[in-house]
Every structure is written in structure tokens, then in C-alpha cells.
KEBA-986221 format. One record per atom (N, C-alpha, C): x, y, z negated; atom name; residue in three letters. Coordinates in steps of 0.02 Angstrom, whole numbers, plus 50000, padded with zeros to 5 digits. Last residue first. Example, Ala and Ser with C-alpha at 12.3 -4.5 7.8 and 13.67 -1.06 7.14 Angstrom:
% residues 2
50642 | 49888 | 49646 | N | SER
50684 | 49947 | 49643 | CA | SER
50645 | 50002 | 49606 | C | SER
50660 | 49716 | 49610 | N | ALA
50615 | 49775 | 49610 | CA | ALA
50660 | 49835 | 49610 | C | ALA
This chain:
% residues 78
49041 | 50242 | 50099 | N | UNK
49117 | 50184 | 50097 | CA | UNK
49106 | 50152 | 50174 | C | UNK
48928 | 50290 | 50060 | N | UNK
48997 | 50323 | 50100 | CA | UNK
49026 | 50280 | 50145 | C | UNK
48851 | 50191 | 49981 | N | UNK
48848 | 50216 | 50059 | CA | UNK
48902 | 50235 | 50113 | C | UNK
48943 | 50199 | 49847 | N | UNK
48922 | 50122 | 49914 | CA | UNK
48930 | 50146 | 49995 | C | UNK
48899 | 50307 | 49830 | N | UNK
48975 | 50309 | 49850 | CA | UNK
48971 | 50253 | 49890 | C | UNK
48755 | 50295 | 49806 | N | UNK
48760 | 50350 | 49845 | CA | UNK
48856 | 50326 | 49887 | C | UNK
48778 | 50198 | 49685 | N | UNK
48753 | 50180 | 49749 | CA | UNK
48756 | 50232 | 49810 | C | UNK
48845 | 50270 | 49599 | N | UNK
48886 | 50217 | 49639 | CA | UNK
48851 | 50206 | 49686 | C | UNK
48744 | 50377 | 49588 | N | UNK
48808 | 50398 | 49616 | CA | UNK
48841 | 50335 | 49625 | C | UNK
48624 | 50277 | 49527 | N | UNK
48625 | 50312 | 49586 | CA | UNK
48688 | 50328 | 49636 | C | UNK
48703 | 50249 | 49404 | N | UNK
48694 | 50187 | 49441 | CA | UNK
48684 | 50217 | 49523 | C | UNK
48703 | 50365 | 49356 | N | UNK
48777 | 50334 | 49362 | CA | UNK
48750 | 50263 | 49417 | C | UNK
48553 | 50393 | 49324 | N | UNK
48599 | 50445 | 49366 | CA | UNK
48673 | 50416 | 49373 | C | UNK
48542 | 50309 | 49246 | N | UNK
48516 | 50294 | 49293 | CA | UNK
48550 | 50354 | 49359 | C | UNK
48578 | 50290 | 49094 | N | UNK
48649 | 50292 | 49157 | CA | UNK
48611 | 50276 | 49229 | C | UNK
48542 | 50398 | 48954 | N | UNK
48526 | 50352 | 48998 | CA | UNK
48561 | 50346 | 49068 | C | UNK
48528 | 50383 | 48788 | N | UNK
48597 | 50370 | 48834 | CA | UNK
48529 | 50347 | 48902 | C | UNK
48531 | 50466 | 48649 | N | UNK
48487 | 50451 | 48697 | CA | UNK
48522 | 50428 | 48727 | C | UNK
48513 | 50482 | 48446 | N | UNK
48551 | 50464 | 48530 | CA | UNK
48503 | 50450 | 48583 | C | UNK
48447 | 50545 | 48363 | N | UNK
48501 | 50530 | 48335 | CA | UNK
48562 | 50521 | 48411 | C | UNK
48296 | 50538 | 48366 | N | UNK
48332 | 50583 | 48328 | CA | UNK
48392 | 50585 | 48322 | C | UNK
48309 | 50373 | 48383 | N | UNK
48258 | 50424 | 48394 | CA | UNK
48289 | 50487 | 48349 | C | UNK
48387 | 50305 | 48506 | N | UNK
48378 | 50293 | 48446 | CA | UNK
48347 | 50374 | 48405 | C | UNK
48389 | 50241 | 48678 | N | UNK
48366 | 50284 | 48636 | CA | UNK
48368 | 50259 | 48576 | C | UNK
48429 | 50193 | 48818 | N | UNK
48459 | 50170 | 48758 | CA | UNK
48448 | 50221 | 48720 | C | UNK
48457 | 50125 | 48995 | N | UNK
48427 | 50163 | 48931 | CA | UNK
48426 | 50142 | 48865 | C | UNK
48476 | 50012 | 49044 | N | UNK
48472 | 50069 | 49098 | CA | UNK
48473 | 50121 | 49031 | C | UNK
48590 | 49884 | 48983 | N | UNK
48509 | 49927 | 48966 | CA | UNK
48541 | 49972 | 49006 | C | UNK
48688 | 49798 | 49104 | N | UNK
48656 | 49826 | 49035 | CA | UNK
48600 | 49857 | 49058 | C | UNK
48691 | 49757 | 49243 | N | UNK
48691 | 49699 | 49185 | CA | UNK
48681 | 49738 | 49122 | C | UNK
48722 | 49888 | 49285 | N | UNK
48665 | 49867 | 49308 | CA | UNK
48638 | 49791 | 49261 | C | UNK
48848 | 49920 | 49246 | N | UNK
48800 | 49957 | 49226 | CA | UNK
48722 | 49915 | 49257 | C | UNK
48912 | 49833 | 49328 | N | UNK
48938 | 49802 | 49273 | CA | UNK
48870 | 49878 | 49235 | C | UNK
48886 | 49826 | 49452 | N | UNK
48863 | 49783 | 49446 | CA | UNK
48879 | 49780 | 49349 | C | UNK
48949 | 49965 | 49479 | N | UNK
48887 | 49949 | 49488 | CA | UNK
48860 | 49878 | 49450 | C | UNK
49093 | 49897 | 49485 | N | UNK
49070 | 49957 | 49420 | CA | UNK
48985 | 49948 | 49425 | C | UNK
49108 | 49813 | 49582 | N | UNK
49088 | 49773 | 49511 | CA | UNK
49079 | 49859 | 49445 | C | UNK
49068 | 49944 | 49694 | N | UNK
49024 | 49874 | 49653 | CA | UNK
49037 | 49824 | 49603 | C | UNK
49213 | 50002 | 49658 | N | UNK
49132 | 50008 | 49652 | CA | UNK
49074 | 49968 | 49640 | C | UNK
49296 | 49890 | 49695 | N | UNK
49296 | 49904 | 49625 | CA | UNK
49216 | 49952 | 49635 | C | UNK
49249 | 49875 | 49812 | N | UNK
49251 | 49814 | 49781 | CA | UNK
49247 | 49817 | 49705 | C | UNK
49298 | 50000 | 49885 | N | UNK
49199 | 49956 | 49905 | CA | UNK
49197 | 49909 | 49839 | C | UNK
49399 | 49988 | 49868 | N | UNK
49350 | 50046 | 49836 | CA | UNK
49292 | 50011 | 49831 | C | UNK
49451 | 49885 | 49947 | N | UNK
49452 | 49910 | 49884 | CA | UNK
49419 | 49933 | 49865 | C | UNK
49394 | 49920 | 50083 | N | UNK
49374 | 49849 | 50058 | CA | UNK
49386 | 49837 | 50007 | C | UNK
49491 | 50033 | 50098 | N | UNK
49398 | 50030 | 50103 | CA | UNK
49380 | 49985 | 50068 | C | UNK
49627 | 49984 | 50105 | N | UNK
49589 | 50030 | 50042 | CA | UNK
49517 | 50032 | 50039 | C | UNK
49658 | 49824 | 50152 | N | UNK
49632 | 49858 | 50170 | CA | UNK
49625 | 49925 | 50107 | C | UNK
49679 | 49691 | 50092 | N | UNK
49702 | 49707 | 50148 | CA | UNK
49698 | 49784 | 50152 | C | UNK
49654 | 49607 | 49983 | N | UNK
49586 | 49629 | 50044 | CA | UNK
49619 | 49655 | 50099 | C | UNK
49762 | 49582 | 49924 | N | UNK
49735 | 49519 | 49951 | CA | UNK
49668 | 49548 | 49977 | C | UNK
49831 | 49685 | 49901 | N | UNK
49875 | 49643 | 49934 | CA | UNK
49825 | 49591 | 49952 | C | UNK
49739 | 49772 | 49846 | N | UNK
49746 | 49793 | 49901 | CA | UNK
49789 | 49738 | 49966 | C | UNK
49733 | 49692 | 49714 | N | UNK
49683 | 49708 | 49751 | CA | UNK
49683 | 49722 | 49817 | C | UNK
49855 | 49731 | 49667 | N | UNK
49842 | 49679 | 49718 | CA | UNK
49790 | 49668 | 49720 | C | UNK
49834 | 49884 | 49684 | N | UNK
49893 | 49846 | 49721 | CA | UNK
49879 | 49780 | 49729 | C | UNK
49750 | 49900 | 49568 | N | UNK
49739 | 49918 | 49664 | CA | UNK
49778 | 49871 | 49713 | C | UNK
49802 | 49834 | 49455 | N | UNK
49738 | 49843 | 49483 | CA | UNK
49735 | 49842 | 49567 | C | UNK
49923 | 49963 | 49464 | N | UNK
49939 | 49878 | 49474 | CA | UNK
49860 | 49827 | 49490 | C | UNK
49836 | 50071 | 49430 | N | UNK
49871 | 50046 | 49492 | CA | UNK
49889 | 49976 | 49497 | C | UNK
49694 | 50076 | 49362 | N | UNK
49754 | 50028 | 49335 | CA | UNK
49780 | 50039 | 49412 | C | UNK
49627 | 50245 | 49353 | N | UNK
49612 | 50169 | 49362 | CA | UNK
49671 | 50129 | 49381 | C | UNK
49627 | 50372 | 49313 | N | UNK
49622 | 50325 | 49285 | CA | UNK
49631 | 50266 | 49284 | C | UNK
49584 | 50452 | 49397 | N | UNK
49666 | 50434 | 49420 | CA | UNK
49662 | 50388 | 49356 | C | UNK
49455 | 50362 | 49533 | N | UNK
49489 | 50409 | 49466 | CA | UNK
49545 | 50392 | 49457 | C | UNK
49409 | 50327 | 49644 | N | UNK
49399 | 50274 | 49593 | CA | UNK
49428 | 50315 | 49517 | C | UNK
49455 | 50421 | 49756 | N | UNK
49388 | 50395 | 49745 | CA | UNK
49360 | 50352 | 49702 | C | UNK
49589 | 50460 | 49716 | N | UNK
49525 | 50511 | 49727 | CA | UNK
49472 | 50483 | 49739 | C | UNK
49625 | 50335 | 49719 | N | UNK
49635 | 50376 | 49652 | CA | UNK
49591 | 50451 | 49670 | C | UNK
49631 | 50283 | 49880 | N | UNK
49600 | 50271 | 49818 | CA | UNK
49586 | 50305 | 49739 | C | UNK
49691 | 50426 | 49902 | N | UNK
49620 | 50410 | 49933 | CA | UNK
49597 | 50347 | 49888 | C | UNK
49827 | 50356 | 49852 | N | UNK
49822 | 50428 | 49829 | CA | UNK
49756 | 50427 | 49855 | C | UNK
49847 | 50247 | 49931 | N | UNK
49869 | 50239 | 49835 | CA | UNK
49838 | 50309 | 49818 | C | UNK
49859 | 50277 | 50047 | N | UNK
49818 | 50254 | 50031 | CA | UNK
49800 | 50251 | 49955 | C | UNK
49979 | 50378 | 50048 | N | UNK
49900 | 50399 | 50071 | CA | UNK
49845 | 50365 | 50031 | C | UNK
50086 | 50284 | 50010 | N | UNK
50051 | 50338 | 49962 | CA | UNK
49997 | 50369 | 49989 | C | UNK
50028 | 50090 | 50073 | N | UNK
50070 | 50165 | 50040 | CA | UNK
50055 | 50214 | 50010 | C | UNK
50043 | 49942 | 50000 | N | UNK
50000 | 50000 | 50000 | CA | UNK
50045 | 50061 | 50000 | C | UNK
């Protein structure tokens, strides 16, 4: 993987995310698209296996339906 690609992934997955992660990720899809696409959807898939929502009354609200949207919106891109 070179630095274009190492650098378009980290602008589309955050600079957060484990390079060594990407790398062989990238060594066995081939590709940065077929990355992103891949770590996106197990992020999707890993908010979609919990509660959408999560209220405790006076105290917390959590709801990630607006996070489930934006992976699906980035899906599209990709």
C-alpha cells in the first residue's frame, strides 16, 4: 500500500484506525475501495447487532440511528 492510498483510507475510516489493520487488509483485498467498503460494513454491522437506542430516564439518552445512516450513506459512495 502506498502513501496515497494509506492517506484516502485515513480520510475515510479516521486517523484513528490501526494501520497495521489496513495493511493487511489491503495485502489480501488488494485494493483501498474493497478496504474501506470492508471496514465500513463490519462498523455497520457492529452498530446494527446493538440497541438502536438506549434511554435511562433523566440521566442518558443514546441514540445511533443517525451513525447507522452515515455508514450507510459512505456504503453508497464507496
Amino acid at each position: 500500500m502506498d502513501t496515497a492510498v494509506r492517506e484516502w483510507l485515513l480520510s475515510q475510516l479516521g486517523r484513528s484506525t490501526d494501520l497495521a489493520d489496513l495493511t493487511a487488509r489491503y495485502t489480501r483485498l488488494g485494493t483501498g475501495r474493497a478496504v474501506a467498503i470492508e471496514v465500513v460494513r463490519e462498523r455497520l454491522a457492529e452498530l446494527l447487532s446493538s440497541p438502536g437506542s438506549v434511554s435511562v430516564s433523566g440521566v442518558v439518552s443514546i441514540n445511533v440511528s443517525a451513525n447507522i445512516a452515515a455508514y450507510e450513506r459512505q456504503l453508497a459512495e464507496l
